[in-house]
C-alpha positions in Angstrom: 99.2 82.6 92.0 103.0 82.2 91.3 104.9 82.6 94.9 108.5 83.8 95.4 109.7 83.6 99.1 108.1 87.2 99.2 105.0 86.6 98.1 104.8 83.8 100.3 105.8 86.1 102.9 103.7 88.3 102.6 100.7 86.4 101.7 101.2 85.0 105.5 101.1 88.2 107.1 98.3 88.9 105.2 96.0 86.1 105.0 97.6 84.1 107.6 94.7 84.0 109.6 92.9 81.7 106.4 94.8 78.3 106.8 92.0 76.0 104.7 90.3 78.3 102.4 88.7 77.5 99.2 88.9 80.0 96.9 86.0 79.6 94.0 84.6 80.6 91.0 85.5 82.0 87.7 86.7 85.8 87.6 85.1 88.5 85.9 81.5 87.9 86.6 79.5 90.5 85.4 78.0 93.0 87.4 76.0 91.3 90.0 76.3 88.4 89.0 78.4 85.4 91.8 81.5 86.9 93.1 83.8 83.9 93.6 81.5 81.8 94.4 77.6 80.4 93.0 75.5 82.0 95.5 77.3 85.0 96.5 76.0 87.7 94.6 79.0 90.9 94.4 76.9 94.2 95.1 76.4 96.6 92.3 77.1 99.4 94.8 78.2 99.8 98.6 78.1 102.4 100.8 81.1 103.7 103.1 81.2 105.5 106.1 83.6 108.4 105.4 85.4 109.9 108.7 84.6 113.6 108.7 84.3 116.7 111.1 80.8 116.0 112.6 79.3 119.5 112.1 80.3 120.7 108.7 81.8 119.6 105.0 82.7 121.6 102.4 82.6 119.6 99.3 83.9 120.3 96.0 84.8 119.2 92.3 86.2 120.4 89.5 83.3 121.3 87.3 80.8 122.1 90.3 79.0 120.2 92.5 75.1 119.2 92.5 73.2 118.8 95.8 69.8 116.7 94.8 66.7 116.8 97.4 67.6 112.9 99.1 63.6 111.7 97.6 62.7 113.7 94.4 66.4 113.8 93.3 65.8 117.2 92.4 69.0 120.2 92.3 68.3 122.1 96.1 68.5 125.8 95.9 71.2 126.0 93.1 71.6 124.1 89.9 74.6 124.0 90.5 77.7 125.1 93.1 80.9 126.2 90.7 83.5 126.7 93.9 81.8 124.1 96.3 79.4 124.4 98.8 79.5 123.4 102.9 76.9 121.2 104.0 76.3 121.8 108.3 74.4 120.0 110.5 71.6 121.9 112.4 69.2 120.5 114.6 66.6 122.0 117.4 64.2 120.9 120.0 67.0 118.5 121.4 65.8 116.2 124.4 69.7 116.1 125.5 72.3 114.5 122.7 75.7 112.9 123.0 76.8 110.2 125.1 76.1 107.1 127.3 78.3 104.3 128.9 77.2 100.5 130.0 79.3 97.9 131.1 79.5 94.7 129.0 79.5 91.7 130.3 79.8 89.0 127.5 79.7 88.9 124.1 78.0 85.6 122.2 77.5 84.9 118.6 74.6 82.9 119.5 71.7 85.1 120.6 69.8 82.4 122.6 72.9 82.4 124.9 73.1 86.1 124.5 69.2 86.3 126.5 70.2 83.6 128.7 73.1 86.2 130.2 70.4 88.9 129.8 68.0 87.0 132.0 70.7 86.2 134.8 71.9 89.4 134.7 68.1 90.9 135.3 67.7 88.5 138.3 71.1 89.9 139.6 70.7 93.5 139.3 66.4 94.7 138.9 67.0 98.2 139.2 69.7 98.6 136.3 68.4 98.1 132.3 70.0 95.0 130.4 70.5 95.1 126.8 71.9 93.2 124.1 73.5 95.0 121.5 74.2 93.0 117.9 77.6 94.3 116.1 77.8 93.2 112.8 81.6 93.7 112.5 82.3 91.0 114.9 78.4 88.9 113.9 78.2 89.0 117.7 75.4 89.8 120.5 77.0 91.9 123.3 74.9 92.0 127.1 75.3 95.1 128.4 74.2 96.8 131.7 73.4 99.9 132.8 72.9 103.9 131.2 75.6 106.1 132.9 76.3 109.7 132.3 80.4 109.1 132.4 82.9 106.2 133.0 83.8 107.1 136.3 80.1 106.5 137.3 79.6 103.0 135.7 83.2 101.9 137.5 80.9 100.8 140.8 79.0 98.9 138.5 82.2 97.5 137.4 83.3 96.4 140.8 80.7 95.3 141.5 80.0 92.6 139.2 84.0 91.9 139.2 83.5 90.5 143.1 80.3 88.7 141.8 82.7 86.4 139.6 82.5 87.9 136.0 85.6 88.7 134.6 85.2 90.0 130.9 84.0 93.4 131.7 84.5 96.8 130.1 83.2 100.3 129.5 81.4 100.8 126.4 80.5 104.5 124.9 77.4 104.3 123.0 75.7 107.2 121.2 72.7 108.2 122.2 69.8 109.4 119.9 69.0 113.0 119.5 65.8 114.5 119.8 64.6 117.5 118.1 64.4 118.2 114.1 67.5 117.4 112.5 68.4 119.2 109.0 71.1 119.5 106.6 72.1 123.6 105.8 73.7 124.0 103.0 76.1 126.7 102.7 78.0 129.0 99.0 81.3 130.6 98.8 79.7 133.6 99.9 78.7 132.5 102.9 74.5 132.8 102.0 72.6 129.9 103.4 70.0 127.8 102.7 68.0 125.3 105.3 66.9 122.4 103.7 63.3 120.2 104.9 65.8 117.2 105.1 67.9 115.1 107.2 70.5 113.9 104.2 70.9 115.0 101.4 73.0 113.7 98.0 76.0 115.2 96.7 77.4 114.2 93.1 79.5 116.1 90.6 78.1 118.3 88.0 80.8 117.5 85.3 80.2 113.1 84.8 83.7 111.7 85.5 85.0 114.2 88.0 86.1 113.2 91.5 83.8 114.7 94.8 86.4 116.2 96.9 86.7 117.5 100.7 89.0 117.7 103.5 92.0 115.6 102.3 90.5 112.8 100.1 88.9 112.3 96.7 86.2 110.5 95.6 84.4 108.4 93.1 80.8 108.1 92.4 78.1 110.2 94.9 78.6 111.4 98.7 75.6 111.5 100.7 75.5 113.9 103.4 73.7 112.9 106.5 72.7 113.5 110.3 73.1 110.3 112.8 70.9 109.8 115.8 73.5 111.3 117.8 73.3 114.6 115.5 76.7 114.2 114.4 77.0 115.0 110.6 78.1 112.3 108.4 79.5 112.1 105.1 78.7 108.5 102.8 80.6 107.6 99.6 77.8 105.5 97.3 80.7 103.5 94.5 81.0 100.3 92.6 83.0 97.7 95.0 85.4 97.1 92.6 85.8 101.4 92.8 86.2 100.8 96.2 88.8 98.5 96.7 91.1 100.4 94.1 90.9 102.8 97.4 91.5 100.0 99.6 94.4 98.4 98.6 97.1 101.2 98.6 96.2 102.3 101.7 95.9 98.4 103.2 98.7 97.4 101.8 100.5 100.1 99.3 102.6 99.2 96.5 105.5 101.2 97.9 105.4 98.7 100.8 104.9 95.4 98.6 105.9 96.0 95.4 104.9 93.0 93.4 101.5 91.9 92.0 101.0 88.8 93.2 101.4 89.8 97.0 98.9 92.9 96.1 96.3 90.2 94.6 96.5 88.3 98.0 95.9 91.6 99.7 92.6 92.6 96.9 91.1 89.0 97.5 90.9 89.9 101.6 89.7 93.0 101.2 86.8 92.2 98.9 85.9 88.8 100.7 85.9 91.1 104.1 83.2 93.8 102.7 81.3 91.1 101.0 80.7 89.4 104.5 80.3 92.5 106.4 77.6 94.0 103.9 75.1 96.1 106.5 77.8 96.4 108.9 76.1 99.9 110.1 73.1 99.7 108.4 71.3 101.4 111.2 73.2 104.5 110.5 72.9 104.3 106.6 76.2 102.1 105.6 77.7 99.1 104.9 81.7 99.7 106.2 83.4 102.7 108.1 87.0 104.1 106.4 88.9 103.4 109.1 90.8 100.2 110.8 87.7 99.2 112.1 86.8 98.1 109.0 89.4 98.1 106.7 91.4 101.7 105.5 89.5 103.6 102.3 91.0 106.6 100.9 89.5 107.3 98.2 90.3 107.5 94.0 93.3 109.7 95.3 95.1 107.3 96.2 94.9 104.8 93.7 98.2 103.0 92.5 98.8 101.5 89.2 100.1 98.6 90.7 97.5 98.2 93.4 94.8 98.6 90.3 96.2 96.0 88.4 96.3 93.5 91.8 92.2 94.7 91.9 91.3 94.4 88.3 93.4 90.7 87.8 91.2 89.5 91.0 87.7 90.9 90.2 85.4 89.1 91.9 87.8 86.6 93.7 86.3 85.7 97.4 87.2 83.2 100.2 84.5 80.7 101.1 84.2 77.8 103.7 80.8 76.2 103.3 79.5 78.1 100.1 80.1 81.4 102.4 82.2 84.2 102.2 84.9 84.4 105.3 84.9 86.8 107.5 88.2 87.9 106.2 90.2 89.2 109.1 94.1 90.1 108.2 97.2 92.0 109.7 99.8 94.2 108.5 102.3 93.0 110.7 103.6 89.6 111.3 105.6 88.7 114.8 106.4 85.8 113.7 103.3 83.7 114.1 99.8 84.7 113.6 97.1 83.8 116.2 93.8 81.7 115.9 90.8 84.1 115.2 89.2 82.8 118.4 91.9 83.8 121.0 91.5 87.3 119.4 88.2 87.8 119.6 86.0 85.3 121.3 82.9 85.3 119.3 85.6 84.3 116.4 85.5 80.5 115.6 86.0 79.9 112.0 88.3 76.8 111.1 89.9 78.7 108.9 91.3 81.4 111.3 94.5 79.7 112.2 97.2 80.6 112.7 100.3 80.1 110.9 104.3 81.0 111.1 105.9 83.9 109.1 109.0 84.8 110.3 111.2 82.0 108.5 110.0 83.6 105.0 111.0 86.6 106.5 114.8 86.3 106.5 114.9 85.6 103.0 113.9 89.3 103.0 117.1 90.4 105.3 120.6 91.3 103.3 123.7 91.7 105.1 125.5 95.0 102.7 129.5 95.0 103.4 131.3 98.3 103.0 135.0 99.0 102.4 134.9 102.5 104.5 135.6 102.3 107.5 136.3 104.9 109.7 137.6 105.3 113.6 135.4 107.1 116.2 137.5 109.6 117.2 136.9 111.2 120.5 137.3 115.1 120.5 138.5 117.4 123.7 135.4 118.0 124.9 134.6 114.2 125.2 132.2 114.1 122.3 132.7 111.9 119.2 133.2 112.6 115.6 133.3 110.2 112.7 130.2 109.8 110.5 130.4 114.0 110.5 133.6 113.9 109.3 132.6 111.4 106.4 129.9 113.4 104.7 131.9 116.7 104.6 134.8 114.7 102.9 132.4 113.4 100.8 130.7 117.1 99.8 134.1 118.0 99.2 134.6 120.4 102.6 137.6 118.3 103.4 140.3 116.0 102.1 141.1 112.7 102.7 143.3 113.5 105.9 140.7 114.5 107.4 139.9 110.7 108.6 143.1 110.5 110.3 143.0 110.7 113.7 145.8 112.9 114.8 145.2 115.3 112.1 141.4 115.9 114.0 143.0 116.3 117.2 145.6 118.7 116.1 145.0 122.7 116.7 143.2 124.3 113.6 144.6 127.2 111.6 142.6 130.1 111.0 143.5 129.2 107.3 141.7 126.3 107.4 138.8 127.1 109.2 138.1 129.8 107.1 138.0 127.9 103.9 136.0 124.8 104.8 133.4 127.5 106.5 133.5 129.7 103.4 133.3 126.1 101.0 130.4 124.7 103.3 128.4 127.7 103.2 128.6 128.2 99.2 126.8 124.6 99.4 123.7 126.4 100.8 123.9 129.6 99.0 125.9 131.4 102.0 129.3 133.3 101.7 131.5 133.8 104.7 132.5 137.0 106.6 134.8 138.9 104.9 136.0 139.6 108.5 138.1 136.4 108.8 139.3 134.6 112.6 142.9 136.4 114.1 145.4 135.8 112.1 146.2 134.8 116.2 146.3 131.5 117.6 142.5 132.2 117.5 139.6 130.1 120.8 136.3 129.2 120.6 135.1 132.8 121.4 136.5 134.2 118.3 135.4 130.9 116.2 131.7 131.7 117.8 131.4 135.4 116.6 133.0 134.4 112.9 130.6 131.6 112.2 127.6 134.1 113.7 128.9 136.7 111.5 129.2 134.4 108.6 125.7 133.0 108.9 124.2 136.5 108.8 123.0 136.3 112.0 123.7 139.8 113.3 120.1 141.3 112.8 118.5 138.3 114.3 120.7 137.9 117.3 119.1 141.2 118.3 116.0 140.6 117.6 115.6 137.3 119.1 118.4 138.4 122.2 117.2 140.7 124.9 120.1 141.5 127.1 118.0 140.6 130.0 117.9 136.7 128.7 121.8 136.7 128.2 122.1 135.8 132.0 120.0 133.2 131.7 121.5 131.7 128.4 124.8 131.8 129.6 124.7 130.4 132.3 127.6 128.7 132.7 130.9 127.9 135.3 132.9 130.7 133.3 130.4 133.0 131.7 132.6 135.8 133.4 135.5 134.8 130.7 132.9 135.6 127.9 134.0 138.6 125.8 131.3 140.9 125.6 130.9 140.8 122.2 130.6 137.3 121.8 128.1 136.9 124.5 124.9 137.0 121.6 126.7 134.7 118.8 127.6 131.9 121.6 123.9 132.2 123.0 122.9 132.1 119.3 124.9 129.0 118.4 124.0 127.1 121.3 120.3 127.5 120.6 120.5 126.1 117.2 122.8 123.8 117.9 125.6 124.7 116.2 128.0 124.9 119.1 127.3 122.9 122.9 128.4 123.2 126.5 131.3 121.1 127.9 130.2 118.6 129.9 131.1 120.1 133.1 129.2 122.8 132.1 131.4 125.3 130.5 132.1 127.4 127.8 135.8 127.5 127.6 136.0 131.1 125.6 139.7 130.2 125.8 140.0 127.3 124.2 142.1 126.8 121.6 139.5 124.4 119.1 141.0 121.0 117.6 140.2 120.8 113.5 137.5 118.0 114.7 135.6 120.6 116.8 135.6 123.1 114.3 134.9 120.7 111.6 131.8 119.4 114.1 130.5 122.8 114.1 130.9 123.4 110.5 128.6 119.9 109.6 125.9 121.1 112.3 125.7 124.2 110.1 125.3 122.4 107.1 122.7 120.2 108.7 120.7 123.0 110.1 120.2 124.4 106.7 120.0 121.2 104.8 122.9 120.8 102.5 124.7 117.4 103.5 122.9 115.7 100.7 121.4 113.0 102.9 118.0 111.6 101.8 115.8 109.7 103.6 114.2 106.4 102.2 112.8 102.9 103.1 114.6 100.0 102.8 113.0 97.4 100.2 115.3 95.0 99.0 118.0 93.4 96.5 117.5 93.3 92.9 120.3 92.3 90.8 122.8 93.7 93.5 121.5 96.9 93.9 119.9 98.3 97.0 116.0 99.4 96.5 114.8 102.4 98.5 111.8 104.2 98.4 111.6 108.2 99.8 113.6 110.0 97.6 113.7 113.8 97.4 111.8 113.7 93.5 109.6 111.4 94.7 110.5 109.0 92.1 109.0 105.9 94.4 111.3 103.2 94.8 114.7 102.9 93.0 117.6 100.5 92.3 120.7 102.3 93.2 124.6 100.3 92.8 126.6 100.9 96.3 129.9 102.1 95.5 132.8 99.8 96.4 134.3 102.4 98.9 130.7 102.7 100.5 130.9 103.7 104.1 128.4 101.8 106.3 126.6 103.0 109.7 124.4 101.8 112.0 122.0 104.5 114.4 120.4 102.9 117.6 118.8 105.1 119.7 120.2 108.3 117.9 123.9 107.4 117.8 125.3 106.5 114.7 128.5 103.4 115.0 130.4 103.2 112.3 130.4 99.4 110.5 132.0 97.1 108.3 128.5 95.5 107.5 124.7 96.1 108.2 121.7 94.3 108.2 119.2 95.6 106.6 116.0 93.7 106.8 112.3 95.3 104.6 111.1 98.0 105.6 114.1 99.0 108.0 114.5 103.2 107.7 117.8 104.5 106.2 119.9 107.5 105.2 121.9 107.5 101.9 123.9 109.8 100.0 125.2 109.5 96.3 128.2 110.4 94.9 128.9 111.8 91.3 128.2 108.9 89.7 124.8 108.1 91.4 126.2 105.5 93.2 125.2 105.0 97.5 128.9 105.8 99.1 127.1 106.5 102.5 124.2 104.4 103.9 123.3 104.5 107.8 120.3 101.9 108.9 118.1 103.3 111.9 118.1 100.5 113.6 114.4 99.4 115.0 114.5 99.3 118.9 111.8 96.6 119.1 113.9 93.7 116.1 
């Protein structure tokens, strides 16, 4: 593979647990045939564990959906089910389902020293049962004591065996096997039924090509729908593995994260090499992998990527080997710095290979510093709050002019003139038109400012509705809710719950007061943020191409785009929820921003939210 400082990057994060590999074998073998290795045959099919509501399904496809008896592969009931059909889990005669706890003791990938631990721990403790349980995720033998009803019971046990000198104890919740007859009912979109004679049965689109679909996800190839020993219902996707991993990758590591090829190959080659070595993972329960983290994420063919497709299809068949054997391919998706040798993760873990290996220098050839030419003062208002990246996006919507960023011009009493116009401008950006009952023509106070912007917003009916006078008490209650006027005891109640308009700080109102341009400005941006309309769009950080900043999240969904910053950009930083104006950020992958564009598509605002933990 060809490596940028990215790729290397993010290779580390994701294989940086595989220090000497040996990668093998020519690509594109034929189906079944080596998979990166001579030896290692690539499974024509594999079977995944789907996570699903344990007691019914209701799955569907386009052209209909077939459910076949599990042995004679015969249509049950219906030929066909046009709309879909739920399949339910039913079972009777139970001898007590559900759950059991043991404490573990040790885990060993050797077996022999697993019963060596079983036998000491039966001298120790007679009257309790010892067991070894074998987890294939991890190729390890776990010794486990006792059968316990809940975890607060097996805690003696715990304590126990703590002041007896063993220190690697935990809980673990086991399934227990159901007794009873389980079967699979299958039910129409008109709610007839239908109990089948089996246990499982399959599931597969009537229309060839068409994707099985239920709760969220769709899926290639067959489901199979079947009931565990604990009589949870559970669904199986049957695919090709190269299918699979094309619902792997995005989800493991999407191209909207990493977008570039080589990076996505690294991320394909883990992927496979993991479900290659974990084959039979849960065989006991009827598959090879789970969905989830346990395993690795799956999806489904809904979330395939083109990108991630093309990393899948230019690796097919690629594994890691050490000894002629596929790894156990264990990766991240973060970093820290410094990965960790496999065995101080988990114990039974002691591959050469997992070693770890530094990946934060790489990283800050993926950190930009963007300078801006905007700067703007802080200004603090009257009522000690302070205004400047507000004042900043309604000059750039157009609400106000450029003397708007000068600071005595904030401070200085409004006009009813001007309050009137940048309310009635703001509220044309979100399909709003002011009161035609404007402020007093009067040196007009908050109280007056309250009941025009409640009367302006349209909010008469709903201050009624919402407002019993019995609350208003409650609402208002503040130092001088005496020197309310009556009738604009509902719009300051009203504005105060949406947060439009806010206390003082020494809790009052101050009907009285006379508002500064900045404070009525401040109100005016809170409207246009409650409904929306300051243009701001939300986006991901992704780097520097060419001198133009990539972000991925806007509105059209366009994925990630390369967008010029203006020369006159203004720049903030937000740490915990308050924004600082700057001269410069840093802005680092990944890091979450806000961005507006001017007329000419160029950024003139960007704000970084600025990650707590670096």
């Amino acid at each position: 593979m060809t490596k940028t400082p990215r790729n290397r990057y993010l290779a580390a994060i994701l294989l940086g647990f595989l220090a000497p590999w040996t990668g093998a074998a020519p690509p594109a073998p034929a189906p079944g045939s080596a998979a990166g290795s001579q030896g290692i045959v690539a499974p024509a099919k594999v079977r995944i564990g789907l996570t699903n509501d344990p007691v019914k399904v209701r799955v569907y496809a386009d052209g209909g959906v077939v459910v076949r008896d599990p042995v004679r592969r015969t249509p049950l009931w219906k030929k066909k089910f046009e709309s879909g059909v739920y399949v339910v889990s039913e079972f009777s005669g139970s001898s007590g389902a559900g759950i059991m706890y043991r404490v573990q003791v040790a885990s060993f990938t050797d077996k022999a020293l697993a019963e060596a631990k079983k036998t000491e721990l039966q001298g120790l403790l007679p009257k309790e049962k010892v067991v070894l349980a074998y987890h294939p995720d991890r190729h390890a033998w776990r010794v486990r004591v006792g059968e316990f009803p809940s975890r607060e019971t097996a805690t003696a046990l715990v304590q126990r065996l703590g002041e007896g000198g063993y220190t690697e104890l935990w809980i673990a919740e086991e399934g227990r096997a159901v007794g009873g007859h389980r079967r699979i009912r299958l039910v129409d979109d008109r709610w007839n039924n239908f109990l089948t004679g089996h246990d499982r049965v399959l599931l597969e689109p009537a229309r060839a090509g068409d994707l099985l679909r239920f709760a969220s996800g769709a899926y290639l190839g067959t489901l199979e729908a079947r009931i565990d020993r604990a009589g949870n219902l559970r669904i199986i996707n049957e695919l090709g593995l190269e299918d699979y991993l094309r619902g792997v990758v995005p989800n493991e590591m999407g191209p909207g994260v990493y977008p570039e090829v080589e990076a996505l190959k690294a991320q394909a080659v883990a992927a496979r090499t993991y479900l290659i070595a974990n084959l039979g993972q849960f065989a006991e329960d009827g598959y090879d992998v789970c969905d989830s983290a346990q395993c690795q994420v799956y999806k489904g063919a809904g979330t395939e990527e083109r990108l991630t497709n093309q990393a899948v299809e230019e690796t097919r068949g690629l594994v890691l080997t050490y000894e002629g054997r596929p790894i156990n391919a264990l990766y991240t998706s973060t970093c820290g710095g410094h990965t960790e040798d496999g065995d101080l993760v988990f114990p039974e873990e002691k591959g050469p290979y997992l070693k770890g290996v530094p990946c934060y220098p790489e990283a800050e050839a993926e950190s930009h510093t963007i300078n801006g030419d905007g700067w703007v003062e802080t200004v603090a208002l009257e009522d000690g709050t302070r205004l400047s990246e507000e004042v900043i996006l309604l000059k750039l919507l157009g609400v106000v002019g450029p003397e708007a960023l000068d600071r005595g011009y904030l401070l200085g009493p409004c006009r009813a003139a001007d309050a009137e116009r940048w309310t009635a401008f703001a509220l044309g950006l979100v399909g709003k038109t002011a009161s035609k009952t404007g402020l007093p023509a009067r040196d007009f106070e908050m109280s007056d400012l309250a009941s025009y912007l409640a009367r302006s917003l349209g909010w008469q009916e709903k201050m009624q509705l919402s407002l019993d006078d019995k609350d208003l008490p409650y609402l208002l209650a503040f130092k001088d809710k005496d020197a309310i006027p009556a009738d604009a005891a509902r719009p300051f109640a009203m504005l105060i719950i949406e947060g439009i308009l806010e206390p003082w700080s020494d809790n009052t109102l101050r009907p009285r007061h006379r508002p500064s341009r900045g404070l009525v400005l401040r109100s005016i941006y809170r409207i246009l943020d409650y409904y929306g309309g300051l243009g701001r769009v939300q986006a991901t950080y992704r780097g520097i191409d060419e001198g133009k900043v990539l972000l991925e999240g806007r509105r059209d969904g366009a994925g990630v785009q390369a967008i010029a910053l203006s020369p006159g950009a203004v720049l903030y930083r937000s740490f915990r929820d308050v924004s600082y104006p700057a001269k410069s950020i840093p802005l680092t992958l990944g890091d979450r921003v806000q961005y507006h564009q001017a007329a000419d598509s160029t950024i003139d605002y960007l704000k970084v939210v600025a990650n707590q933990r670096g």
